[in-house]
N, C-alpha and C positions, 0 to 999 in steps of 0.2 A: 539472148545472151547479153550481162552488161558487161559494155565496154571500158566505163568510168571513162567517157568523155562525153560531148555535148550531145553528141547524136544519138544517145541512150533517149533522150527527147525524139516520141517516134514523127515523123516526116520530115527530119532536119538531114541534112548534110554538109561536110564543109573540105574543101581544096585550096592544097595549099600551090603556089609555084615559087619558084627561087632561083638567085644566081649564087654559085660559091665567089665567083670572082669578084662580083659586084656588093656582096657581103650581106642584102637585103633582101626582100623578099612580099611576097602576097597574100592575104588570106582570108577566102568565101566563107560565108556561111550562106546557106541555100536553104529553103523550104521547099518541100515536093508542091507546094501550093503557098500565096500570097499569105502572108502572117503580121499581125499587129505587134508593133515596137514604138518603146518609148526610149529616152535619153536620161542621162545626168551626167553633166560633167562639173567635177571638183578641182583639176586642177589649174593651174593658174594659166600656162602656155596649149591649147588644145588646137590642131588642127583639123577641119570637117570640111564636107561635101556633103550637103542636102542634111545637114543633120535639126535642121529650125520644121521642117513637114515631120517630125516625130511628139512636137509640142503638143500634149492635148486641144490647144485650141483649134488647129490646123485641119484643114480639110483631108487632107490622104489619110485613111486609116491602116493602111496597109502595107507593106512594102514587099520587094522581091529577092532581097539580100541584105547583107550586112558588109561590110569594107573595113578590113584593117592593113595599113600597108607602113610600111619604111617608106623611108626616104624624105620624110618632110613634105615640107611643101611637094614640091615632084613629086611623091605618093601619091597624091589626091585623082594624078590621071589614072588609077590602077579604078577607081569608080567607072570612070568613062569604058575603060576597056570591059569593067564587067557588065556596064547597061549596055554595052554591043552585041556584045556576047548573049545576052537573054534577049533581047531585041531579033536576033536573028533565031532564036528558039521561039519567036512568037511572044514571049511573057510583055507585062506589062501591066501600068494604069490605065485603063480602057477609058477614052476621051473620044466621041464619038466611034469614025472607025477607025481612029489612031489608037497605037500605046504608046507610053512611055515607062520605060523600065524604071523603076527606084530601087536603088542601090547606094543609101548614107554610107558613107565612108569616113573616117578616121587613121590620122595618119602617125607614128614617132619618128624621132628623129633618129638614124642610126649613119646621117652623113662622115662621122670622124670615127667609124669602126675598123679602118686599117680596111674597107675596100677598094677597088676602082671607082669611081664614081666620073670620072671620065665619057661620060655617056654619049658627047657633041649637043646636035641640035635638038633631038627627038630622047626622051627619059624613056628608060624602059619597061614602066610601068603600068603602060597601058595594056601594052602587052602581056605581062604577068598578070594582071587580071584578069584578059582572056583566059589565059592557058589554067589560072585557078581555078574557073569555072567549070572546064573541061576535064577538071580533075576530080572534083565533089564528089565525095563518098565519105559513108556510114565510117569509115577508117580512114585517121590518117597522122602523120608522125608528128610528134611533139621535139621541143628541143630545140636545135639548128632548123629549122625549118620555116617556112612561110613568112609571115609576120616577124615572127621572132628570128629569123634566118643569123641578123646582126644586132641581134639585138645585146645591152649587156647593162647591170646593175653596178652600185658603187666597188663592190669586191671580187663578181664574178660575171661570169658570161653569163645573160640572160637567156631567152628563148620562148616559144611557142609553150603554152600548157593547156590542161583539160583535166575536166572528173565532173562527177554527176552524184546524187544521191536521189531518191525515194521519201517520199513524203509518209506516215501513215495511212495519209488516205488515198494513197495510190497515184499520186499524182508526183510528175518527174520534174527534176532542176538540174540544169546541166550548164555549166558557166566553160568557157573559152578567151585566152587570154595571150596576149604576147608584152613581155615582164621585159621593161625598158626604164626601171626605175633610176631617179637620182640617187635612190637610198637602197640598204641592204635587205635583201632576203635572208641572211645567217647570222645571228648572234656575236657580233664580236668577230673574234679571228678564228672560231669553231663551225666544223660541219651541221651545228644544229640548225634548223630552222626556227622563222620565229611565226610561222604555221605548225607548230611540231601538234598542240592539243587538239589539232581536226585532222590528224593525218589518220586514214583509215589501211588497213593492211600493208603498211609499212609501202605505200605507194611512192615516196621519197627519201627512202632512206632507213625509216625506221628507227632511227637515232632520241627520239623522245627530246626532251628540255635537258642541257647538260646539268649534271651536278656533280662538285657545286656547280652554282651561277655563275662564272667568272664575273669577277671586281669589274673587267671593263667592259663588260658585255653590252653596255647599255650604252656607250661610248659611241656620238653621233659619228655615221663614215657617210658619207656620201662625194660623188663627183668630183665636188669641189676640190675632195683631196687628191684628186689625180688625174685622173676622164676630165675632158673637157667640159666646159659648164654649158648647161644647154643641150646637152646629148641624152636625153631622157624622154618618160610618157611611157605612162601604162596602158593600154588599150583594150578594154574585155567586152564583151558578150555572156548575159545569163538569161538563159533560157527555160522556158517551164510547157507544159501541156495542159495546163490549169487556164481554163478561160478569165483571160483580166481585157480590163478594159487600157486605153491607151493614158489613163491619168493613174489607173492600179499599176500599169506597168511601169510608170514614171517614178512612185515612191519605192516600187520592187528594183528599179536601178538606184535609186538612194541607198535603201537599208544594204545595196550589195557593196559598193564602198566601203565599209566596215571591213571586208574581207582584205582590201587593200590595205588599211590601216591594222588588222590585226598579222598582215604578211611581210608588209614591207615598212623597213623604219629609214627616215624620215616618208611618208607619201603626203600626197596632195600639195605640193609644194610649188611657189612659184613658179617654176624650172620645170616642172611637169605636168603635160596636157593631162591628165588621168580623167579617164573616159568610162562610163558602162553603159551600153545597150544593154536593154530588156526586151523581152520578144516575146508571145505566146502564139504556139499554135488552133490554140483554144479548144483543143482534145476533150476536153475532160470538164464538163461543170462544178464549179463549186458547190459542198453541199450545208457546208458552215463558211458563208466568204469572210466575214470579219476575221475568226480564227482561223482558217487557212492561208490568208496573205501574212498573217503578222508570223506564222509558222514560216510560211514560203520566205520572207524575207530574211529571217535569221538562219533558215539552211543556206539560204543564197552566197550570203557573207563567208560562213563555213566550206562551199565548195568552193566560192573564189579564192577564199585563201589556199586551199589547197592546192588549187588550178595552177596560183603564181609559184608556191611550190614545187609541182611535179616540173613547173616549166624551167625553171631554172636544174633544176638536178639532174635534166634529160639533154641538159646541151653538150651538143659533141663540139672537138677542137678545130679548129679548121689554120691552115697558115696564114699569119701575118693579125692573129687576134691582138688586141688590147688587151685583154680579162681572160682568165684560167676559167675553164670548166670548174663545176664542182668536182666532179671525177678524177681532174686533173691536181685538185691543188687535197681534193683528204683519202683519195684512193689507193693512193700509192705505199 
C-alpha cells in the first residue's frame, strides 16, 4: 500500500519525538539494514554532525540513520542520543570488535518560535533522539511534528512533510523534509502554493496556480519582514531503492535542490542552512544507469517540492505560535 511518504522506499523507516512546550522536536530516518548516503548542502548557514564521512572520497560507505533536529546548535546532541540508542540495539560500523553507530545529523534553527527553551544545563535533545528511535515506523505524522514541530516560513507555520512517487522502471523516490524556510511556500498573500504543478491528488490542498496571477505574487516575503533574522533552514532527505553509488547519490542530492527552489521563494539563501541527504537502499539494480539517475533526479526535485508542500499545509496550531497555519489563515 502507498503511503506517499518516504517509507514507500521498502526497508526505510522514520520516528518522530517532540515537546509541544518546548516548541521543537526530532526526526529518524532508520534503515532495516545499513544504507549508502551522500550530502549537498546549498545553503549559506548549515549546521551538521558527521556529515564530511558522506563525501565520496571518505572511507564510511554506509551509514545507520539520518538526523534532522531543531534547536540549532543544541540539536546536534539529538545525533549522540540516536547513536546510543542504535549502539545499545547492537548496530554499528564494525571496527574490529567495536561499532560505532553513524548517524549524520543536521540541525534548523527554531530557538525564537515562542517556546520554552529554558532547558538549564543538559538540552533535551539527546533524549529526543532516543525516544525518535524508539518510535521508527513505516507511518508517521507530518505537520507539527518531529523536525518540523516549530518549525515556520516567512508567512506561515512550517512543519514536517513527505510524499514519494514511482519511477517507470519500478524503482521508488521518496523525499522527507522539515520546511523552516526564510522564504515563502505560498504565492503572495493566497492559499496557492508555489509547488501547486507537482501536486498529485490534491495532497495539499488542490488549489492549482491562482488565476489571475496576482500583480504581487512574486513580491519577495521573507523573515526579514517580521520573524526574526536567522530563524531558518530547510532540512530534507530523498531516498530511492535504485542502487547508486555514494558520488551517484551526491549529484542525486543536487539535482533534489531544485525541489527547494521550485517550492520555496527566496531558498538557498545566506540565512539558510538548506540541506539534502540522499540515501539508497540499493534494492533494485539499474538497468539503463545513465537514464535512470537523470530520470531519478528530476522526480526527486518534483517530490521534494511536494514534500515542502504537504509539510507546511499539514501544520497544526499550537499556543503561543509566531505564524498561522495554513488552515488557520484560508480555511476559515
Amino acid at each position: 500500500m502507498r503511503r506517499n511518504l518516504i517509507t514507500d522506499v521498502p526497508g526505510l523507516k522514520v520516528g518522530n519525538a517532540d515537546n509541544p512546550r518546548l516548541k521543537s522536536g526530532v526526526t529518524v530516518l532508520l534503515g532495516d539494514a545499513p544504507f549508502t548516503a551522500s550530502v549537498a548542502i546549498h545553503g549559506g548557514a548549515p549546521g551538521t554532525r558527521e556529515v564530511a564521512l558522506l563525501d565520496p572520497q571518505f572511507t564510511v560507505n554506509e551509514v545507520d540513520a539520518l538526523v534532522l533536529s531543531g534547536g540549532s546548535a543544541f540539536g546536534l546532541d539529538a545525533g549522540a542520543g540516536v547513536q546510543a540508542e542504535l549502539a545499545a540495539m547492537g548496530r554499528g560500523f564494525a571496527i574490529g570488535s567495536a561499532r560505532v553507530p553513524i548517524a549524520p545529523t543536521a540541525i534548523l534553527f527554531d530557538l525564537l518560535n515562542g517556546g520554552d527553551k529554558d532547558w538549564g544545563e543538559a538540552t533535551p535533545y539527546r533524549d529526543l533522539g532516543r525516544q525518535a528511535v524508539k518510535a521508527a515506523a513505516p507511518g508517521f505524522e507530518l505537520g507539527t511534528s518531529g523536525a518540523g514541530a516549530g518549525a515556520t516560513t516567512a508567512t506561515l507555520k512550517g512543519g514536517l512533510g513527505s510524499a514519494s512517487a514511482r519511477l517507470d522502471s519500478g524503482a521508488t523516490i521518496g523525499a522527507l523534509v522539515a520546511v523552516n524556510a526564510l522564504g515563502s511556500a505560498t504565492i503572495g498573500d493566497t492559499p496557492h502554493f508555489w509547488a501547486a504543478p507537482f501536486e498529485q491528488d490534491g495532497e495539499f490542498g488542490g488549489l492549482g496556480w491562482p488565476a489571475p496571477f496576482p500583480q504581487d505574487g512574486a513580491r519577495l516575503r521573507t523573515k526579514l519582514d517580521g520573524l526574526n533574522e536567522g530563524a531558518n533552514t530547510t532540512i530534507a532527505v530523498i531516498a530511492t531503492d535504485l542502487d547508486l553509488t555514494k558520488a551517484e547519490l551526491k549529484r542525486l542530492a543536487v539535482m533534489t535542490h531544485d525541489g527547494f527552489a521550485r517550492a520555496l521563494w527566496p531558498a538557498h539563501t545566506a540565512l539558510d542552512g538548506d540541506l539534502v541527504f540522499a540515501l539508497s537502499t540499493g534494492q533494485r539494480k539499474p538497468r539503463d544507469p545513465l537514464a535512470e539517475t537523470v530520470e531519478l533526479g528530476a522526480v526527486a526535485a518534483a517530490v521534494m517540492s511536494r514534500a515542502i508542500a504537504r509539510g507546511v499545509h499539514a501544520a497544526s496550531a499550537a499556543p503561543g505560535d509566531v505564524a498561522p497555519t495554513w488552515h488557520d489563515r484560508f480555511s476559515a
